[in-house]
C-alpha positions as CSV (number, residue, x, y, z in Angstrom):
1,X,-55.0,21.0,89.4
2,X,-51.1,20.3,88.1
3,X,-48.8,22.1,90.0
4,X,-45.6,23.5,89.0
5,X,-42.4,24.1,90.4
6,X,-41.5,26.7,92.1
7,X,-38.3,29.0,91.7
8,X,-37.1,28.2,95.0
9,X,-37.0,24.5,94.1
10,X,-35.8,25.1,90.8
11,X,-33.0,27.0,92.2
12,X,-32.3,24.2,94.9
13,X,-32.2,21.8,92.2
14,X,-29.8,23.6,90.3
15,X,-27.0,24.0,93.3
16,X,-27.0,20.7,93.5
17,X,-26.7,19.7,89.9
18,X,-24.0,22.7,90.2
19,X,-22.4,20.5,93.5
20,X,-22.1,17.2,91.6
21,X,-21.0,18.9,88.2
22,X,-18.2,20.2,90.6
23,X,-17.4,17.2,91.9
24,X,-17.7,14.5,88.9
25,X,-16.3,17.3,86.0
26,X,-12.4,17.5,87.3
27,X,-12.8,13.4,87.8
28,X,-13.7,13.3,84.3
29,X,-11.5,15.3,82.7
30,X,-8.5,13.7,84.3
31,X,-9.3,10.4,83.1
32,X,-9.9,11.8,79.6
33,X,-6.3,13.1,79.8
34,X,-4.6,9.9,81.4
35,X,-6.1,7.9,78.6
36,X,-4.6,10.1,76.3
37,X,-1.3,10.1,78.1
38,X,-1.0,6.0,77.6
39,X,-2.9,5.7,74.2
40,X,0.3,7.9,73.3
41,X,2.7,6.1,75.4
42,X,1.9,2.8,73.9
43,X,2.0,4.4,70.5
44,X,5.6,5.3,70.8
45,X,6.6,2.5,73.2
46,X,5.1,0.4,69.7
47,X,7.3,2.8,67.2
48,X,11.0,2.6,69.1
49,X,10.7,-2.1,69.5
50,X,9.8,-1.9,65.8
51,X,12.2,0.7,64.9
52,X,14.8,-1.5,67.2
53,X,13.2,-4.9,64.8
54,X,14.0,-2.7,61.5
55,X,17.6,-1.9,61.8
56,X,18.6,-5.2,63.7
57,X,16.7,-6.9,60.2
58,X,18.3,-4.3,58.0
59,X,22.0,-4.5,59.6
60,X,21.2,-8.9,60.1
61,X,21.8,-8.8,63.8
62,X,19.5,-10.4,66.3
63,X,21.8,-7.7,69.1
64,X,20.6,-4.7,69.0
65,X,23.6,-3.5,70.1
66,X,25.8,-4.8,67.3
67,X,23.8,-2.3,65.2
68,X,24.7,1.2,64.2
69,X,21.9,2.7,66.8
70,X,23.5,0.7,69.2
71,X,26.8,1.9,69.9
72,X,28.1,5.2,71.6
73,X,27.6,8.0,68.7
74,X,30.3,9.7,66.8
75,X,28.6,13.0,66.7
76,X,25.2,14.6,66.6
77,X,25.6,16.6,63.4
78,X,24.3,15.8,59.9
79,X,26.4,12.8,59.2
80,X,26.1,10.9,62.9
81,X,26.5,7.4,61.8
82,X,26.0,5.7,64.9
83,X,24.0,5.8,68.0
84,X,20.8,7.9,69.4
85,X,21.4,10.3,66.2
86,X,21.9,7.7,64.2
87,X,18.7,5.8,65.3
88,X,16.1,8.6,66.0
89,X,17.1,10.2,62.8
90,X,16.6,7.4,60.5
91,X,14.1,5.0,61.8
92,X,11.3,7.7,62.9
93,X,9.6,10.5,60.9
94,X,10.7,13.6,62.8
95,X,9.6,17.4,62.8
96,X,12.5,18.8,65.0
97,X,16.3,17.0,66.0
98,X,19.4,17.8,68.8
99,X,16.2,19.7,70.3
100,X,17.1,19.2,73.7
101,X,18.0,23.0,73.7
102,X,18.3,25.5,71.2
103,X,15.8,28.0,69.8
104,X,13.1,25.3,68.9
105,X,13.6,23.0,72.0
106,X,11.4,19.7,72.5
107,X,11.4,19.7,75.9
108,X,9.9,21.9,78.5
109,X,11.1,24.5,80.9
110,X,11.0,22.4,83.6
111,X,9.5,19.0,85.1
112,X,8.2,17.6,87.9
113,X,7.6,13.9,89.9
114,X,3.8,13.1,90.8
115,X,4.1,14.5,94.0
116,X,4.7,17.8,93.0
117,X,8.8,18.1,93.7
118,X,10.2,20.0,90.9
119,X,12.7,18.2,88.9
120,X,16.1,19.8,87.8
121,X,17.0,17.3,85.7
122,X,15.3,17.5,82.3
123,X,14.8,15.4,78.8
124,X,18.1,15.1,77.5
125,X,21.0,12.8,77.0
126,X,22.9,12.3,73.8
127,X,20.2,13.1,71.2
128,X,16.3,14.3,71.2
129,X,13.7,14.0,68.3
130,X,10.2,14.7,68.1
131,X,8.2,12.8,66.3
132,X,5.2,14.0,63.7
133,X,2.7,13.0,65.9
134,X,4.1,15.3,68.6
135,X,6.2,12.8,71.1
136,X,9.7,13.8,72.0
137,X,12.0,11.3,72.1
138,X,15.5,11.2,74.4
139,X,18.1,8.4,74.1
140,X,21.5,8.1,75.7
141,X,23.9,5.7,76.3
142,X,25.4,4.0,79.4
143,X,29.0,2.2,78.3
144,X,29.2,1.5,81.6
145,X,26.5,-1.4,81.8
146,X,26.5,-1.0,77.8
147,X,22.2,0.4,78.1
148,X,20.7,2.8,76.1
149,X,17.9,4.1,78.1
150,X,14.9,6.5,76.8
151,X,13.1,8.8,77.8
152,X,9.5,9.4,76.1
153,X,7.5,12.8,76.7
154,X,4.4,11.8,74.7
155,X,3.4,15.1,74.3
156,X,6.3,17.3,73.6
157,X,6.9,20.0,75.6
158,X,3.5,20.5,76.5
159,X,2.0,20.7,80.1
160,X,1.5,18.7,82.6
161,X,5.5,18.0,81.9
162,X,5.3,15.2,85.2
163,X,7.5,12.2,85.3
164,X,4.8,9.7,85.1
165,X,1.8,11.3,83.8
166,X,3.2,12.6,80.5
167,X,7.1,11.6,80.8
168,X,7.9,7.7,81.3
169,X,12.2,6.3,81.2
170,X,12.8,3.0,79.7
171,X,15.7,0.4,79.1
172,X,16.8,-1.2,75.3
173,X,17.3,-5.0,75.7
174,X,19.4,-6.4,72.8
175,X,17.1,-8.4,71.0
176,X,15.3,-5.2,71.2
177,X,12.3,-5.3,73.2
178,X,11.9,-2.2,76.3
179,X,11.5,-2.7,79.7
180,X,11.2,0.1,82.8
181,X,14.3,2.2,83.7
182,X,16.8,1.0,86.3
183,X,17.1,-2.4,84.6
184,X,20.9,-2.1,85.2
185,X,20.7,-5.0,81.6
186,X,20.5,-5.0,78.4
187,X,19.8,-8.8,78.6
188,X,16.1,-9.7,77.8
189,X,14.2,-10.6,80.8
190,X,15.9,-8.2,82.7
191,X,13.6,-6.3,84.7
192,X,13.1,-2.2,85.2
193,X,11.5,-0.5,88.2
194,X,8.9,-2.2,90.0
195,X,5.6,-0.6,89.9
196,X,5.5,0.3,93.5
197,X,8.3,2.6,92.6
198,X,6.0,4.8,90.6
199,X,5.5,8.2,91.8
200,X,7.8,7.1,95.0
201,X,11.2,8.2,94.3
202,X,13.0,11.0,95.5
203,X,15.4,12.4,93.0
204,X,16.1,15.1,91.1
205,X,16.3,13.4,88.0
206,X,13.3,12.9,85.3
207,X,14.2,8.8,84.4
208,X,14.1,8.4,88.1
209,X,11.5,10.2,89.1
210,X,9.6,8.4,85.6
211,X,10.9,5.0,87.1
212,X,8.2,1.9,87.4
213,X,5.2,4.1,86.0
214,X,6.0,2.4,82.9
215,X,5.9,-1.2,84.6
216,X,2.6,-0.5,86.5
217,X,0.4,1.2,83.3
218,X,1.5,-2.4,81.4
219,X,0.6,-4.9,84.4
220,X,-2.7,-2.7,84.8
221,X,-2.9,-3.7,81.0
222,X,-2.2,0.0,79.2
223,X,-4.5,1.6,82.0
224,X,-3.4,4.5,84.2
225,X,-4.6,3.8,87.4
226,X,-3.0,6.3,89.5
């Protein structure tokens, strides 16, 4: 005579489907999100080295800072004709500009590294775009080693708002190609953060606290592994 179960064993069987659901679920989710995070990140990393190809083509420079994005900007009103405004505004379909503050900010209330610290330096620097498909976008301009480094939040102001997961810092090169924050160049070749550095620094600033995330999700090949 068949058998069934019992509602003891039912009920056994269903903790532990409960246990491993509770264990695997988070795992998943996370991974969802991450892949997410770079699919966007490799998006935008794609639209600002072909943004930087289309203006040195238009302007027929192979220096990317010879062009009108590439130069300290005049002003971030209306009529900026020259860099960050000048660039975001111009070579990327945007939803919201200057939004760095203001009563429709792109950035978030606040920031923080992998490991938790909070961060009291956010997004900023001379201009801030977001995109239409949701990333805000931050460039500045060093004249002291003549850089203009980026800073990416891929989705906005949205949570999680970590340097790393969501918020990565990068370095223009003049023939316009990106590498990692920290380069201390703008001459191709020239190295960002290494990818140990990800998640590792102690600073208070987001580019720093972003530095070498960039550099480890491309030598894992567009995977984030941490």
């Amino acid at each position: 005579m068949k058998k069934g179960f019992t509602l003891s064993e039912v009920l056994i069987t269903l903790g532990i489907i409960g246990v491993i659901a509770a264990l695997t679920i988070p795992a998943i989710v996370t991974n969802y999100r991450n892949k997410i995070y770079v699919a966007q990140l490799k998006r935008v990393y794609g639209q600002i080295t072909e943004a930087a190809q289309t203006i040195m083509t238009e302007e027929q420079t192979d220096n990317f800072y010879t062009t009108s994005a590439g130069i300290p900007q005049d002003d971030t009103g209306e009529n900026c004709k020259t860099g960050a405004c000048y660039f975001l505004r111009n070579y990327f379909k945007t939803m919201n500009e200057n939004c760095a503050t203001g009563d429709h900010p792109c950035v978030g209330d606040s920031y923080k590294g992998l490991n938790g610290t909070a961060l009291t330096v956010k997004p900023g620097g001379s201009f801030c775009a977001q995109t239409t498909n949701g990333a805000t976008i931050c460039a500045t301009h060093n004249t002291n080693n003549q850089v203009t480094s980026i800073t990416v939040d891929v989705n906005g102001k949205d949570d999680p708002n970590t340097a790393g997961r969501d918020v990565f810092s990068m370095d223009m090169k003049t023939d316009g190609t990106l590498s990692d924050y920290e380069s201390g160049s703008n001459v191709p070749g020239s190295e960002g953060a290494p990818a140990e550095r990800c998640g590792n620094g102690s600073t208070s600033s987001i580019n720093a606290a972003a530095a070498g995330c960039l550099t480890r999700i491309i030598e894992d090949g567009w995977v984030m592994k941490y």
